[in-house]
C-alpha positions in Angstrom: -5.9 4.9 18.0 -3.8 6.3 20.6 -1.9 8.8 18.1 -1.5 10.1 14.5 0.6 8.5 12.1 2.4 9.2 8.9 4.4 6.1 7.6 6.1 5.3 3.9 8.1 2.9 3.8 10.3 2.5 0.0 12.0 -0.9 -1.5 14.5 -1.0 -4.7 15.1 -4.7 -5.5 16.8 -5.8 -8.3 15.7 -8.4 -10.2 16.9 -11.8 -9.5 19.3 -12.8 -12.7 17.4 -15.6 -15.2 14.0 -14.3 -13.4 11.8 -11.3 -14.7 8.5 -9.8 -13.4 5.2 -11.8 -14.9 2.9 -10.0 -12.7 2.3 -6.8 -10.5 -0.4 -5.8 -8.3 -2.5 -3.0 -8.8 -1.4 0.1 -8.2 -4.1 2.3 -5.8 -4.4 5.5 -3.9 -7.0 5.6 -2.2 -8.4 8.1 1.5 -10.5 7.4 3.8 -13.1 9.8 3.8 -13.6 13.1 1.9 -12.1 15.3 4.9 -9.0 13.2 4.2 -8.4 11.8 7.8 -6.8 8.9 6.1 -4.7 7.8 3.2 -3.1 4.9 1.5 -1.0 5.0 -1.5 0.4 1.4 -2.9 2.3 2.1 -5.8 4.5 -0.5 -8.3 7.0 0.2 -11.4 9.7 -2.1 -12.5 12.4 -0.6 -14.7 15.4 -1.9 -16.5 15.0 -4.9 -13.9 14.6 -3.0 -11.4 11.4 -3.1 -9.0 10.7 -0.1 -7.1 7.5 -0.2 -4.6 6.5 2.7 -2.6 3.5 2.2 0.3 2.3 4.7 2.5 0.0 4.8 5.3 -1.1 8.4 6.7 -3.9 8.8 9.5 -4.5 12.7 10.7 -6.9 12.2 13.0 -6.5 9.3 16.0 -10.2 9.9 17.4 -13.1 8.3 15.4 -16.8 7.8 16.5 -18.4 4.5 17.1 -20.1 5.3 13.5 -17.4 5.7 12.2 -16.1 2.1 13.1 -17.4 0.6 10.0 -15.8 2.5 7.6 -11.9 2.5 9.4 -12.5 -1.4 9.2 -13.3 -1.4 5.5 -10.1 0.6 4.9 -7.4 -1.1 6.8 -9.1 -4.3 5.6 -8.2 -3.1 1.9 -4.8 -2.0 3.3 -4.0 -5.4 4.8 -5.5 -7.1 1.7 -3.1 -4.7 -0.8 -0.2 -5.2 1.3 -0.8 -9.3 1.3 -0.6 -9.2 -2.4 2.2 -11.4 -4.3 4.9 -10.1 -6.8 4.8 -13.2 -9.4 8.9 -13.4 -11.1 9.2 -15.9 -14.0 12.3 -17.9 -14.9 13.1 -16.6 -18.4 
């Protein structure tokens, strides 16, 4: 990775009228390592018909070692898999 990153990214949608929220994914928080080089945080609520979702991707280091490889797969392949994950709304 050329640089360091820090990147949240926030969404308040109200629910469609007639529709409500049958399911949410998971909530997680998860880093990458136990020196915290990396971190994601997916996190869900709906309130009062109103679904807030907060994401955020932080990588403090850009430089890894080809051992290393392995492991930064395995955690952007969770982050693309968590991000891929539907909101399911049901007609009342």
């Amino acid at each position: 990775m050329p640089y360091t990153f820090d990147e949240t990214y926030l969404l308040r949608m109200d629910v469609p009228t007639g529709y409500e929220i049958d399911e949410l994914p998971k909530q997680i928080r998860m880093k990458l390592n136990e020196n915290d080089d990396g971190y994601f945080e997916y996190l869900l609520s709906e309130n009062n018909g109103v679904l807030s979702m907060r994401t955020r991707l932080r990588m403090s280091r850009s430089y890894f070692l080809p051992e290393e490889y392995e492991m930064l797969r395995e955690f952007f392949a969770l982050v693309v898999e968590k991000q891929s994950e539907q909101i399911v709304f049901r007609k009342k």
